[in-house]
C-alpha positions in Angstrom: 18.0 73.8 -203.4 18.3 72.3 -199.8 17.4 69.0 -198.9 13.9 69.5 -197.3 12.7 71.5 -200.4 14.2 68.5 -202.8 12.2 66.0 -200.8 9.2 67.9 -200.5 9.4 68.6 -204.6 10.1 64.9 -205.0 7.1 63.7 -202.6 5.0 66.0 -205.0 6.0 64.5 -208.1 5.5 60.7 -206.8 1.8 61.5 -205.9 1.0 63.9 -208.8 2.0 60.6 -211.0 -0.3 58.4 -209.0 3.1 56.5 -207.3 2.1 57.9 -204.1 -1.2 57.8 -202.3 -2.0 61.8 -201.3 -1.7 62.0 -197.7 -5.7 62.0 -196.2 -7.3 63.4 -193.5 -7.0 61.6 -189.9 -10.1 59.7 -189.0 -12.2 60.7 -186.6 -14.2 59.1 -183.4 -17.7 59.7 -185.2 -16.1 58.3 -188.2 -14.3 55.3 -186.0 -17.5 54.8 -184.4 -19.6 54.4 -188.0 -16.7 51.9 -189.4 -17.7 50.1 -185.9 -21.2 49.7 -186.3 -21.2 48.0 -189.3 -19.4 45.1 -187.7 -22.3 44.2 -185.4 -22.3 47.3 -183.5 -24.9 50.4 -183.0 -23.8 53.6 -183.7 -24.2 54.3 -179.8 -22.7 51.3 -178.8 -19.5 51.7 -181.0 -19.1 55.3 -179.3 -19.6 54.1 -176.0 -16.5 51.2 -176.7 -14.1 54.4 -178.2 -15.1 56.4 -175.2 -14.1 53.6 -172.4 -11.2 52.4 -174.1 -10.1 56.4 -174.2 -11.4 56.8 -170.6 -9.0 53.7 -169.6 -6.0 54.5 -171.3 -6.0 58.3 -169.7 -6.8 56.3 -166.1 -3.8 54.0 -166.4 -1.5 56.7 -168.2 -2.1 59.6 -165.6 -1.4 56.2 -162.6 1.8 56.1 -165.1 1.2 52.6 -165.8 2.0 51.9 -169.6 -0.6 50.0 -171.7 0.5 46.9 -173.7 -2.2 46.3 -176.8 -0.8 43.0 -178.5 0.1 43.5 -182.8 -1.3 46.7 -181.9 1.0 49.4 -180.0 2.1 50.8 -176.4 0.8 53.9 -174.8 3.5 55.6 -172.5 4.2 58.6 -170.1 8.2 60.2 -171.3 9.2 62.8 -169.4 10.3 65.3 -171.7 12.7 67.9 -170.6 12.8 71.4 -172.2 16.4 72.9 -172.7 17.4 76.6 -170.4 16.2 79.2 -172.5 16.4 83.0 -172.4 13.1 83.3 -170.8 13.6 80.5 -168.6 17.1 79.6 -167.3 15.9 77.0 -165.6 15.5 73.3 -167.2 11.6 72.5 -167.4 10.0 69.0 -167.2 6.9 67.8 -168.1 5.1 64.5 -168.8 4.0 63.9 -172.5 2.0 60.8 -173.5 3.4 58.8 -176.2 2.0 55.5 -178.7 4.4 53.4 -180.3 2.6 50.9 -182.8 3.8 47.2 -182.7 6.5 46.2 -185.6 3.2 43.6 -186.8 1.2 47.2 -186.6 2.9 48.0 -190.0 3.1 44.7 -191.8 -0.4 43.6 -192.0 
């Protein structure tokens, strides 16, 4: 058995015994937006907060100026460049937007 399938088998067992929460489904804006509204918020307004946060991250990224959230996370532009293949001897490069969450992200 290779080592992928013996982890996989192994992350069954831990959640079928209740060790290990089941992975869930990502959450979504409209569901971002309803956990928002009942802090204070309306519906509208909460969706109108995701939507210029998103709108000013993808401003500063495409300037390629990185965004610094504090216990939080930073957004990024890598270049990322794709290996001479047979179909393209040529090395590619493109720009991919990455997050990487604060160390505190994970501890509280």
């Amino acid at each position: 058995m290779s080592f992928r399938r013996k982890t996989a088998v192994s992350v069954l067992a831990l959640v079928a015994c209740g060790a290990l929460a089941a992975p869930s489904a990502a959450m979504t804006k409209v569901e971002l937006a309803r956990a928002m509204s009942g802090k204070g918020l309306t519906n509208a307004q909460a969706t109108k907060a995701i939507d210029a946060f998103i709108r000013e991250v993808k401003k500063s990224l495409r300037t390629g100026e990185p965004v610094y959230l504090n216990s939080f996370g930073n957004f990024a532009v890598e270049h990322q460049t794709r290996a001479p293949n047979r179909t393209s001897p040529t090395p590619t490069s493109r720009k991919v937007p990455v997050f990487r969450p604060d160390k505190s992200f994970w501890s509280k």
